[in-house]
Biopython code that builds the backbone (N, CA, C, O; Angstrom):
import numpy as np
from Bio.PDB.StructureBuilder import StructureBuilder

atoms = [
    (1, "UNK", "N", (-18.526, 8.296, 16.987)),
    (1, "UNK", "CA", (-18.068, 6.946, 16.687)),
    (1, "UNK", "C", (-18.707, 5.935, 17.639)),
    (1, "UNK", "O", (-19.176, 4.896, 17.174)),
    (2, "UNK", "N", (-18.739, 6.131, 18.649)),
    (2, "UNK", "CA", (-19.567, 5.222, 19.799)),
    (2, "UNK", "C", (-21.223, 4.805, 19.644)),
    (2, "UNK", "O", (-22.030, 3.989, 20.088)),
    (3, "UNK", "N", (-21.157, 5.722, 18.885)),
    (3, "UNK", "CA", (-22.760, 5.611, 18.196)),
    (3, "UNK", "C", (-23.029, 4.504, 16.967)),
    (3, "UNK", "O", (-24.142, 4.046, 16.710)),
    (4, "UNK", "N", (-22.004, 4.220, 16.377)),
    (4, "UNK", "CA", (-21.849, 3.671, 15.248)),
    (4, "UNK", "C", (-21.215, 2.350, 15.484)),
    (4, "UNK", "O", (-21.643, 1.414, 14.810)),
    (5, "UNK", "N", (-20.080, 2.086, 16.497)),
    (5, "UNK", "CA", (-19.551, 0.805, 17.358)),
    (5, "UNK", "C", (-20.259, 0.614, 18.362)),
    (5, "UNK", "O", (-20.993, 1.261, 19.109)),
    (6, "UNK", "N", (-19.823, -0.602, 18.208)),
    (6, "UNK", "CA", (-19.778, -1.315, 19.950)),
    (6, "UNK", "C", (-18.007, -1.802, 19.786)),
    (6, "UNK", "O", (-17.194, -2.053, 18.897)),
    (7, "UNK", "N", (-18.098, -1.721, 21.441)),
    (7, "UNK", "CA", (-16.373, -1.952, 21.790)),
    (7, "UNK", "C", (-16.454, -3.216, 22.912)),
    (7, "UNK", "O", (-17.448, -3.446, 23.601)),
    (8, "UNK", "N", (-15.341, -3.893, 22.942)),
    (8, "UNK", "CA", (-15.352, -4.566, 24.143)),
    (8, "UNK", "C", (-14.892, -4.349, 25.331)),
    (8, "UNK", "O", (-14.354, -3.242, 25.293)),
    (9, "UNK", "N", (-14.791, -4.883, 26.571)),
    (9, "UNK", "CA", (-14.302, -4.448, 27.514)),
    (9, "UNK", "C", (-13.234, -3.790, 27.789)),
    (9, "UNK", "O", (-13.023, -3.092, 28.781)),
    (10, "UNK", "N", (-12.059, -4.167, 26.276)),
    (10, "UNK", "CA", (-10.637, -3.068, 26.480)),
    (10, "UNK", "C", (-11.015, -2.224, 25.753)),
    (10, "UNK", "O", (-10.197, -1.861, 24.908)),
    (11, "UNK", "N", (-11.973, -1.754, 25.754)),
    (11, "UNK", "CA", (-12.328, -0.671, 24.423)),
    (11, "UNK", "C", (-11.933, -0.573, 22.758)),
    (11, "UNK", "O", (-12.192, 0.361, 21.999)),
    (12, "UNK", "N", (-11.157, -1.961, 22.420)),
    (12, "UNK", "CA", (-11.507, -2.411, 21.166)),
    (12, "UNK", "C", (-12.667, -2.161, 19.885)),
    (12, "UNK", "O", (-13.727, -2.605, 20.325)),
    (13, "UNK", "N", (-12.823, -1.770, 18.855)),
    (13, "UNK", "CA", (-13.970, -1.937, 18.437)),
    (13, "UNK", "C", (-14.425, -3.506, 17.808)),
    (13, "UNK", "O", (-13.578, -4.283, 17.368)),
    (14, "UNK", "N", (-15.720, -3.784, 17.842)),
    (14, "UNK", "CA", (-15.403, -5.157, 17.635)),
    (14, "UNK", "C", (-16.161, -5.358, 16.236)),
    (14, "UNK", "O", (-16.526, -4.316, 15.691)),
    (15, "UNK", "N", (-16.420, -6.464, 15.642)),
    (15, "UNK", "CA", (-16.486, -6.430, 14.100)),
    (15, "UNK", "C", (-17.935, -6.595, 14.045)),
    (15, "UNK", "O", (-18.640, -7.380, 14.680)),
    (16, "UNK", "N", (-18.263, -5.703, 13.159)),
    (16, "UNK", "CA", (-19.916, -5.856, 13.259)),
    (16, "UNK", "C", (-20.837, -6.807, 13.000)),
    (16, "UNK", "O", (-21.993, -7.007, 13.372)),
    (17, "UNK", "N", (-19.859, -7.504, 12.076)),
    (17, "UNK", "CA", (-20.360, -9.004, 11.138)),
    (17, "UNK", "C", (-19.820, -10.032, 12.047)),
    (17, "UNK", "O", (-20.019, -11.218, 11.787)),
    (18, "UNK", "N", (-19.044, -9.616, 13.263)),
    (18, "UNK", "CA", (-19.214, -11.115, 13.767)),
    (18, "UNK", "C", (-17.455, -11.493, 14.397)),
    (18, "UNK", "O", (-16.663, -10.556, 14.501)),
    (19, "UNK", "N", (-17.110, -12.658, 14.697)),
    (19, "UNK", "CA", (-15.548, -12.972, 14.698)),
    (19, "UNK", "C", (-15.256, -13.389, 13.403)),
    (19, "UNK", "O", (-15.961, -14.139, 12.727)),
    (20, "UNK", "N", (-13.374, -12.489, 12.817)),
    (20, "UNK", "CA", (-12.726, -13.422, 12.049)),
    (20, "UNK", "C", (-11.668, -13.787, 12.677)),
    (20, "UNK", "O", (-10.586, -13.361, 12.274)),
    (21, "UNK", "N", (-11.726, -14.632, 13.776)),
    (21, "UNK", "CA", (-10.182, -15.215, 14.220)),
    (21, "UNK", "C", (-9.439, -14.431, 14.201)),
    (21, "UNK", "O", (-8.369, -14.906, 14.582)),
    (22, "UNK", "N", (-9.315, -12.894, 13.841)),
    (22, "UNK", "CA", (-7.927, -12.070, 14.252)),
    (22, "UNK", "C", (-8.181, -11.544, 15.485)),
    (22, "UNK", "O", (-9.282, -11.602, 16.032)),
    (23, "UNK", "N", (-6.926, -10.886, 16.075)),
    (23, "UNK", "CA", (-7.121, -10.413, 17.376)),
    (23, "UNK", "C", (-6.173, -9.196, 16.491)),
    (23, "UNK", "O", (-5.487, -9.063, 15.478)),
    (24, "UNK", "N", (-6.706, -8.428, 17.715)),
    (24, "UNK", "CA", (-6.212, -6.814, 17.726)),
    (24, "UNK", "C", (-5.858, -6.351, 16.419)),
    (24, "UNK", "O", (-6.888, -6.555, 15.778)),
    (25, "UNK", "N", (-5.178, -5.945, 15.790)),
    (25, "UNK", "CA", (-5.144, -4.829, 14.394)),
    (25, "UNK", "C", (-4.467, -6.065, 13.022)),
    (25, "UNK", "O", (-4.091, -5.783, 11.884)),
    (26, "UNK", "N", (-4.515, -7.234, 13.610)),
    (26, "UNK", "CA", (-3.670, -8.585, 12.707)),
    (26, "UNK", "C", (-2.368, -7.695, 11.610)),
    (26, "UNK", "O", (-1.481, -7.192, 12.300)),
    (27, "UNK", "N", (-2.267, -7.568, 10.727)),
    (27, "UNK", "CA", (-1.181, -7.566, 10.268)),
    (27, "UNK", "C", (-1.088, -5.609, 9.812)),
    (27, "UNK", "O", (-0.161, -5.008, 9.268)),
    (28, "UNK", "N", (-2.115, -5.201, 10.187)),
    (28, "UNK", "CA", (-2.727, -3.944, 9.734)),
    (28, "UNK", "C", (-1.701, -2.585, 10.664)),
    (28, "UNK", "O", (-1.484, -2.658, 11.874)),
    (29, "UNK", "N", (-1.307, -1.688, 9.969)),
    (29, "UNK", "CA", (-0.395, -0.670, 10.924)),
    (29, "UNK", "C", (-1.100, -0.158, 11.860)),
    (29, "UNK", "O", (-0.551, 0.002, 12.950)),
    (30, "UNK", "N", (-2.311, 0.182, 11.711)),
    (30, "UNK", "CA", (-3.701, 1.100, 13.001)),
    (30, "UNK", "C", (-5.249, 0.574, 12.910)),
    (30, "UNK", "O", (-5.640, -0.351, 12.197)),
    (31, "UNK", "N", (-5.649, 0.977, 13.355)),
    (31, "UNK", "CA", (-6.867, 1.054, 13.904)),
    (31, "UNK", "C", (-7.320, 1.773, 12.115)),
    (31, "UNK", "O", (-6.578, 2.415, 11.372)),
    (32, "UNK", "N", (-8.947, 1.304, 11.849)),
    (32, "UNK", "CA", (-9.789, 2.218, 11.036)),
    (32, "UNK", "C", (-8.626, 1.735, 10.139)),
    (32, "UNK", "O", (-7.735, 0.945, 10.450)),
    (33, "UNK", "N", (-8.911, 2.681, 8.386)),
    (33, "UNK", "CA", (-8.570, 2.484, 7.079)),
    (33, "UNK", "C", (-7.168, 2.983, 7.240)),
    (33, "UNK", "O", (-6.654, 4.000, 7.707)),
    (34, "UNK", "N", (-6.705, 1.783, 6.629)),
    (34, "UNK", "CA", (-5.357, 1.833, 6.333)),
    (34, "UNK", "C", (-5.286, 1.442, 4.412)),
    (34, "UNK", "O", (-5.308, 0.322, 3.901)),
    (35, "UNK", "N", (-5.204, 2.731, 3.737)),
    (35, "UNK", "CA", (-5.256, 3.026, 2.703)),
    (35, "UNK", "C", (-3.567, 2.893, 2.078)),
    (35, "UNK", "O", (-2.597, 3.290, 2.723)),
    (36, "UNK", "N", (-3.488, 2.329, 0.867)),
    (36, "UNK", "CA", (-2.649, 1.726, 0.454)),
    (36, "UNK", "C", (-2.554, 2.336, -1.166)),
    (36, "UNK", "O", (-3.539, 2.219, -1.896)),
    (37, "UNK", "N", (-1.464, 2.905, -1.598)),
    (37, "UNK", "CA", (-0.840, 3.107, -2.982)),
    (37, "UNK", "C", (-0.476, 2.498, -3.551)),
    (37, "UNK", "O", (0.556, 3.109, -3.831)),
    (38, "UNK", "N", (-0.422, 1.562, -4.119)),
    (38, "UNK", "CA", (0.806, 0.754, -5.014)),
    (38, "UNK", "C", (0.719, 0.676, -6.660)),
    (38, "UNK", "O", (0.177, -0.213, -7.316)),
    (39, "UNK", "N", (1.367, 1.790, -7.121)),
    (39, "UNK", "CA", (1.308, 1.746, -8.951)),
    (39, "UNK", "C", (1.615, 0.706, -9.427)),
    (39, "UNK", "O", (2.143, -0.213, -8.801)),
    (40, "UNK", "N", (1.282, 0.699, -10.796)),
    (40, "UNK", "CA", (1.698, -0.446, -11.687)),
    (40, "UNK", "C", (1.869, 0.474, -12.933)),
    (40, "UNK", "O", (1.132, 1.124, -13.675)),
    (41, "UNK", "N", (3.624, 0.128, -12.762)),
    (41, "UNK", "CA", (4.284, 1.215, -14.273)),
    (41, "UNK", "C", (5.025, 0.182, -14.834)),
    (41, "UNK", "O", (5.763, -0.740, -14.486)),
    (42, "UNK", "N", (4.332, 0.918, -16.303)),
    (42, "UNK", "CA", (4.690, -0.376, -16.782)),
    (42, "UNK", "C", (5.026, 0.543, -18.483)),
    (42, "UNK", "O", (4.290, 1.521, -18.611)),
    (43, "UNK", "N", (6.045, 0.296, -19.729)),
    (43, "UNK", "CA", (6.207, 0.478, -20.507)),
    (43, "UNK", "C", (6.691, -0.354, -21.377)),
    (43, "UNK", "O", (7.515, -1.163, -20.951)),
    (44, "UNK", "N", (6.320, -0.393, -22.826)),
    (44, "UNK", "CA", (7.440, -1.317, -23.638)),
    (44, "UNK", "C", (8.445, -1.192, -23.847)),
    (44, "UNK", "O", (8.991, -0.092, -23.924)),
    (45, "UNK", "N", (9.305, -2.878, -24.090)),
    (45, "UNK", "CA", (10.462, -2.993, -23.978)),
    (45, "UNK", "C", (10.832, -1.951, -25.158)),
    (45, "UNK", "O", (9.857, -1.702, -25.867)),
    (46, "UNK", "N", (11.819, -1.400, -25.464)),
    (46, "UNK", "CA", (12.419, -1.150, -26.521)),
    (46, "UNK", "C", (13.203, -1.256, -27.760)),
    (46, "UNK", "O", (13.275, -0.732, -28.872)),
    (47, "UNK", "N", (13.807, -2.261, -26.991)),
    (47, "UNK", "CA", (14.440, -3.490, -28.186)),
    (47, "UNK", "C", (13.211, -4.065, -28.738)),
    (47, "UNK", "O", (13.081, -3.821, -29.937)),
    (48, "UNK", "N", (12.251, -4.773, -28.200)),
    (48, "UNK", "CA", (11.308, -5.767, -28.721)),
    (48, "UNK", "C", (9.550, -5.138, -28.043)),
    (48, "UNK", "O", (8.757, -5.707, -27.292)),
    (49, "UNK", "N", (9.486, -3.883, -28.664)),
    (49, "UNK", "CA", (8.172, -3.627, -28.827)),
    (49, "UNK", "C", (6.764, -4.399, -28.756)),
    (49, "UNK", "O", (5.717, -3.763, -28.633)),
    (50, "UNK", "N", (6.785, -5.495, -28.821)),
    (50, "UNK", "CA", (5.778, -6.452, -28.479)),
    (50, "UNK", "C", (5.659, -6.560, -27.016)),
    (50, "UNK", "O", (4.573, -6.184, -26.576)),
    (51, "UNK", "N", (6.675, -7.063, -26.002)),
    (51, "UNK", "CA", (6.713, -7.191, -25.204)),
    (51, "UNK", "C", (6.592, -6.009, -24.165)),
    (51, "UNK", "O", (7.192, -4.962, -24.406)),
    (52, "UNK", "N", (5.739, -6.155, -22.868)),
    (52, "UNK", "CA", (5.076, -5.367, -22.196)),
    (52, "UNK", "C", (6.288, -5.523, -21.027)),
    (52, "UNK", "O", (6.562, -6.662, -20.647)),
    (53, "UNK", "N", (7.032, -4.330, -20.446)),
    (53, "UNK", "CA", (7.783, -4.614, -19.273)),
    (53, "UNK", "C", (6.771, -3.973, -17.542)),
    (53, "UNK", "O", (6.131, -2.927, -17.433)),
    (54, "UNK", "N", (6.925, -4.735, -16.783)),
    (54, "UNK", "CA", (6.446, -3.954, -15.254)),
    (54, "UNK", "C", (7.225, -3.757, -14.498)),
    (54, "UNK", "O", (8.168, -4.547, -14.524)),
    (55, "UNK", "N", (7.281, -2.369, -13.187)),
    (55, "UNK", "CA", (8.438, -2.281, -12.504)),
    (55, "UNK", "C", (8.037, -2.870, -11.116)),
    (55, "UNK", "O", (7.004, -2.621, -10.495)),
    (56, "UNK", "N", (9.293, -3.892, -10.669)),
    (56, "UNK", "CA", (8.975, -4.840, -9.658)),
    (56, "UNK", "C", (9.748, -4.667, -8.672)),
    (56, "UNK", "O", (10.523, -3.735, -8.883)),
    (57, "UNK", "N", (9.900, -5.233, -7.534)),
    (57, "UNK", "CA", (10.930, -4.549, -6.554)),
    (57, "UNK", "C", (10.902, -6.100, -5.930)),
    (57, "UNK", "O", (9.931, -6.857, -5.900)),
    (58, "UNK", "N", (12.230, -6.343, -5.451)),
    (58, "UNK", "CA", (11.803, -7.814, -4.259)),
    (58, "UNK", "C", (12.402, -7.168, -3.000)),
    (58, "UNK", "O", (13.282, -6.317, -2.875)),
    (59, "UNK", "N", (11.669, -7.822, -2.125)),
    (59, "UNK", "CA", (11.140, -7.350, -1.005)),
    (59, "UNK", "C", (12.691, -8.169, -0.185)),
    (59, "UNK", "O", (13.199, -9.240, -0.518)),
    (60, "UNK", "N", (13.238, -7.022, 1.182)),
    (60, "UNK", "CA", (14.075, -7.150, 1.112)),
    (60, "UNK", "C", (13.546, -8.335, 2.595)),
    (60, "UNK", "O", (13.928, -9.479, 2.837)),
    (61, "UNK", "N", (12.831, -7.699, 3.127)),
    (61, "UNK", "CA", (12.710, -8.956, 4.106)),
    (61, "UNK", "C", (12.063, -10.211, 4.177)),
    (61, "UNK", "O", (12.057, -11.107, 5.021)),
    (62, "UNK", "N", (11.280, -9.981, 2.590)),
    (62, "UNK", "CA", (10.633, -11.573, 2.406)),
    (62, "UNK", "C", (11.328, -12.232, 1.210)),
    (62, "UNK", "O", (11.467, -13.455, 1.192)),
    (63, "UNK", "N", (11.616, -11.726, 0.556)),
    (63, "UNK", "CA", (12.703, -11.556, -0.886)),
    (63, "UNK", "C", (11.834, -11.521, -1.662)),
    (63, "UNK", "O", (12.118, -10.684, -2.519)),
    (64, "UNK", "N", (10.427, -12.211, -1.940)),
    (64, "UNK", "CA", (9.508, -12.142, -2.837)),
    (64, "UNK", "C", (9.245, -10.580, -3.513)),
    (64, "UNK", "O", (9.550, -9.452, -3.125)),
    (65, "UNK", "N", (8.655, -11.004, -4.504)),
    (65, "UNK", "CA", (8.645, -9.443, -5.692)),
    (65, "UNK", "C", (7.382, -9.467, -5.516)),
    (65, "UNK", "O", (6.573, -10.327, -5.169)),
    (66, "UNK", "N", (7.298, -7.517, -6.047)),
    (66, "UNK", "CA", (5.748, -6.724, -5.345)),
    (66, "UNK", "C", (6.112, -5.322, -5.858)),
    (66, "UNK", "O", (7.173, -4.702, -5.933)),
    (67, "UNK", "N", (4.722, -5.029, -6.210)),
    (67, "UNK", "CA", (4.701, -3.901, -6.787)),
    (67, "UNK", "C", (5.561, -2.356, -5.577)),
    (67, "UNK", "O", (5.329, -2.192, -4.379)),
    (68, "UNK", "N", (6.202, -1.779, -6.177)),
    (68, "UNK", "CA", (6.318, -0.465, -5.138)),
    (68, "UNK", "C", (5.481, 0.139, -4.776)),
    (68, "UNK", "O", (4.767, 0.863, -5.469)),
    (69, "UNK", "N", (5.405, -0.051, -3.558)),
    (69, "UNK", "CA", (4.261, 0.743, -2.867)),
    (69, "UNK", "C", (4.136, 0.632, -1.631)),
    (69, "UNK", "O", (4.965, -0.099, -1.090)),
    (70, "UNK", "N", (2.912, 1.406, -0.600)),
    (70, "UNK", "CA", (3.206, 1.551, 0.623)),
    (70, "UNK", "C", (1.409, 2.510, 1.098)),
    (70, "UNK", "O", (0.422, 2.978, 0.530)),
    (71, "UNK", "N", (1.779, 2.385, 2.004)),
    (71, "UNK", "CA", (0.816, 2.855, 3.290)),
    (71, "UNK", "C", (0.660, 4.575, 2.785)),
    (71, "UNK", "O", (1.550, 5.199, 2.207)),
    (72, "UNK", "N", (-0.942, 5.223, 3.239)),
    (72, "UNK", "CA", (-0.912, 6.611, 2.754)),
    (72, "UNK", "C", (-0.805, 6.958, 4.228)),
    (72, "UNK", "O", (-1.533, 6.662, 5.175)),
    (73, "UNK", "N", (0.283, 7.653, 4.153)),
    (73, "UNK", "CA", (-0.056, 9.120, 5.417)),
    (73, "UNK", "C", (-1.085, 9.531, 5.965)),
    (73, "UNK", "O", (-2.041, 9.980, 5.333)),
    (74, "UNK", "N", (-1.026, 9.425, 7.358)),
    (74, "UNK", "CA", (-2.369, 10.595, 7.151)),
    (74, "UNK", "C", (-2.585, 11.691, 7.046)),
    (74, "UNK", "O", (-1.787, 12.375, 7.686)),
    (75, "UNK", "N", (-3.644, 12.478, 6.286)),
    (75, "UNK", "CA", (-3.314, 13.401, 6.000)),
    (75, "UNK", "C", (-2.390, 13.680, 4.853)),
    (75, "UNK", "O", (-2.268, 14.816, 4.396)),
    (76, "UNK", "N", (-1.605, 12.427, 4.292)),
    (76, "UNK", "CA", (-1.238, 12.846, 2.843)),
    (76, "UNK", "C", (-2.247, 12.298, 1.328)),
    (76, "UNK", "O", (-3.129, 11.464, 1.121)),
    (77, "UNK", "N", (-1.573, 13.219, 0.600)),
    (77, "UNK", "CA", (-2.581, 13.140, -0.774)),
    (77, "UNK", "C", (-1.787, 11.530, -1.246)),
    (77, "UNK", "O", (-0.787, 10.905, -0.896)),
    (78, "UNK", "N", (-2.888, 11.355, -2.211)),
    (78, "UNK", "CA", (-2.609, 9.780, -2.340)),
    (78, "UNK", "C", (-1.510, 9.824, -3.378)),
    (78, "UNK", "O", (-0.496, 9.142, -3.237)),
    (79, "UNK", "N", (-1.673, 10.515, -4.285)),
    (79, "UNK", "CA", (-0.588, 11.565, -5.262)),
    (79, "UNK", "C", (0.540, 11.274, -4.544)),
    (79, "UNK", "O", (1.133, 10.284, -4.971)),
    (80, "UNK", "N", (0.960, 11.730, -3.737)),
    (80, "UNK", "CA", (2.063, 12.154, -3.193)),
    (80, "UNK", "C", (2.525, 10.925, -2.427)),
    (80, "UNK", "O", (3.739, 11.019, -2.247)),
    (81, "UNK", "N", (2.008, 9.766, -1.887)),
    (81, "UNK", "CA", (2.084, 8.816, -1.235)),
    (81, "UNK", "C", (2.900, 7.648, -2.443)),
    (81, "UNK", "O", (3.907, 6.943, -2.367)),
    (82, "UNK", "N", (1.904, 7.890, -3.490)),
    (82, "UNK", "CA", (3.164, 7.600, -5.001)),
    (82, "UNK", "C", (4.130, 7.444, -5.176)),
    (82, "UNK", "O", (4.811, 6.419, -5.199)),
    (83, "UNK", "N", (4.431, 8.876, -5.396)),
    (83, "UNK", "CA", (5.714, 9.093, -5.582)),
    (83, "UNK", "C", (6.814, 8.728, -4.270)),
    (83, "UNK", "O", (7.911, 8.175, -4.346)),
    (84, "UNK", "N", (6.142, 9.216, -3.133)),
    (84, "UNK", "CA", (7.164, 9.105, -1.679)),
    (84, "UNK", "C", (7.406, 7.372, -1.947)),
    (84, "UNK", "O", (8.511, 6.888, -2.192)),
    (85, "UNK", "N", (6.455, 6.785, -1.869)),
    (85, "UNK", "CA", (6.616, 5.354, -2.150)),
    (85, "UNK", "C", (7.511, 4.606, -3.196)),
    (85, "UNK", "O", (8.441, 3.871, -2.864)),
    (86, "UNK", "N", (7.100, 4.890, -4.646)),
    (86, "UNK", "CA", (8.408, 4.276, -5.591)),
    (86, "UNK", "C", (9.504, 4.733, -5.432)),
    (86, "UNK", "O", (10.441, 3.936, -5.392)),
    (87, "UNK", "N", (9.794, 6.323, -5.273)),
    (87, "UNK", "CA", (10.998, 6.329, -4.920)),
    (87, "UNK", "C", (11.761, 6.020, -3.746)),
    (87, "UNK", "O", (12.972, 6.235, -3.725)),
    (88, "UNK", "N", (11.219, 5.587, -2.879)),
    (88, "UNK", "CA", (11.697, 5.169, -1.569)),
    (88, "UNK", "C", (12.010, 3.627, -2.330)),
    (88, "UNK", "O", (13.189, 3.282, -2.406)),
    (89, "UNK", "N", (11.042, 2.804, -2.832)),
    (89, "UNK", "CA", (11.245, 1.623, -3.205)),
    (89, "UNK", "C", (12.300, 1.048, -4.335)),
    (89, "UNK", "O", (13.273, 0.304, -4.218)),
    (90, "UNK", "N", (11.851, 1.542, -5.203)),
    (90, "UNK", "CA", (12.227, 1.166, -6.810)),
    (90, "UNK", "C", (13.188, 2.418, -7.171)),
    (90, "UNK", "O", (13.702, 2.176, -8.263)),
    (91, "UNK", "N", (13.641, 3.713, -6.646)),
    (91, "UNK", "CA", (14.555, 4.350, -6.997)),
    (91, "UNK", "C", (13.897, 5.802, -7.472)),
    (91, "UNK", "O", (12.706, 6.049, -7.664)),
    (92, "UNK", "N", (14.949, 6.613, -7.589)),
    (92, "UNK", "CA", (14.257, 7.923, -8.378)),
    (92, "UNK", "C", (15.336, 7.974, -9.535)),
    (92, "UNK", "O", (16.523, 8.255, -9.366)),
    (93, "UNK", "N", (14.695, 7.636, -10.810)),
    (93, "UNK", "CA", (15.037, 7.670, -12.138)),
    (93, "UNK", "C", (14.876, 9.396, -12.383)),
    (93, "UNK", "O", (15.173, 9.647, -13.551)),
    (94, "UNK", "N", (14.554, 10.433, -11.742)),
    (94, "UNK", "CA", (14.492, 11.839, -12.385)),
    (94, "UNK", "C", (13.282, 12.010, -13.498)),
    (94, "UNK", "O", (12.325, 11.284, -13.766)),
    (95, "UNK", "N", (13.651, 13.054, -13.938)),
    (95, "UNK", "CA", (12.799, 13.361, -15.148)),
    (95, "UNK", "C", (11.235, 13.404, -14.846)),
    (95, "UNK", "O", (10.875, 12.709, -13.896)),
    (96, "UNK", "N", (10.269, 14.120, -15.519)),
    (96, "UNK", "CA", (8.916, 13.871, -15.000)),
    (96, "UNK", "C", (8.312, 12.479, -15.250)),
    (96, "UNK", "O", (8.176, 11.672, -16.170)),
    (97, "UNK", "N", (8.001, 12.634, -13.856)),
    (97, "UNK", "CA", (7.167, 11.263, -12.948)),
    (97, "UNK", "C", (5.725, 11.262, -13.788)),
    (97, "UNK", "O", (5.138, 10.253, -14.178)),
    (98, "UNK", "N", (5.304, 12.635, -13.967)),
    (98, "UNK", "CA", (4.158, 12.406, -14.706)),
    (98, "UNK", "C", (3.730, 11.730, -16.373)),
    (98, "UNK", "O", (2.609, 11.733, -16.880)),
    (99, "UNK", "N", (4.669, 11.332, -16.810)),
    (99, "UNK", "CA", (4.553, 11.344, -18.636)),
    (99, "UNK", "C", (5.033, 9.452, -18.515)),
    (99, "UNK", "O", (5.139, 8.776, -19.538)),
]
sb = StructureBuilder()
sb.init_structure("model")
sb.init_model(0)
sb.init_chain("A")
sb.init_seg("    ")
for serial, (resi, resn, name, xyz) in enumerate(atoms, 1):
    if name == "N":
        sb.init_residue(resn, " ", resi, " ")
    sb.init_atom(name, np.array(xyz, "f"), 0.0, 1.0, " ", f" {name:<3s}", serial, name[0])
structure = sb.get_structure()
């Protein structure tokens, strides 16, 4: 990796393209790729078949609405980061997740 960065004096890596006004990891959980899941499930209504429904969640500390989803593990499959995610978020309805 040292081969591939340059770091600064706190051993930071620093941006190769230059400054963007952030300091240290800005809103980001770590260092390097922070890989992100977030489905978009979505089925028709049933009463009114035309209409397309999506599952939304509002966010409890900003209140604003956002898809369920979340940060991958490391070391977890992105698969699995899915599921850990909506159901942590939006609930576990049962039945297969896959269909």
């Amino acid at each position: 990796l040292k081969e591939a960065c340059t770091f600064d004096e706190n051993g930071a890596p620093l941006n190769p393209r230059g400054r963007t006004g952030m300091a240290e990891r800005g809103l980001l959980g770590k260092w390097g790729p922070n890989y992100a899941a977030d489905p978009i499930v979505t089925r028709f209504d049933p009463e009114n078949p035309s209409k397309l429904q999506v599952v939304a969640i509002q966010r409890k500390d900003t209140g604003q609405w956002a898809l369920p989803g979340g940060m991958v593990d490391a070391g977890e499959n992105v698969s699995a980061t899915v599921k850990r995610e909506f159901t942590e978020e939006a609930g576990d309805f049962g039945g297969d997740v896959t269909q």
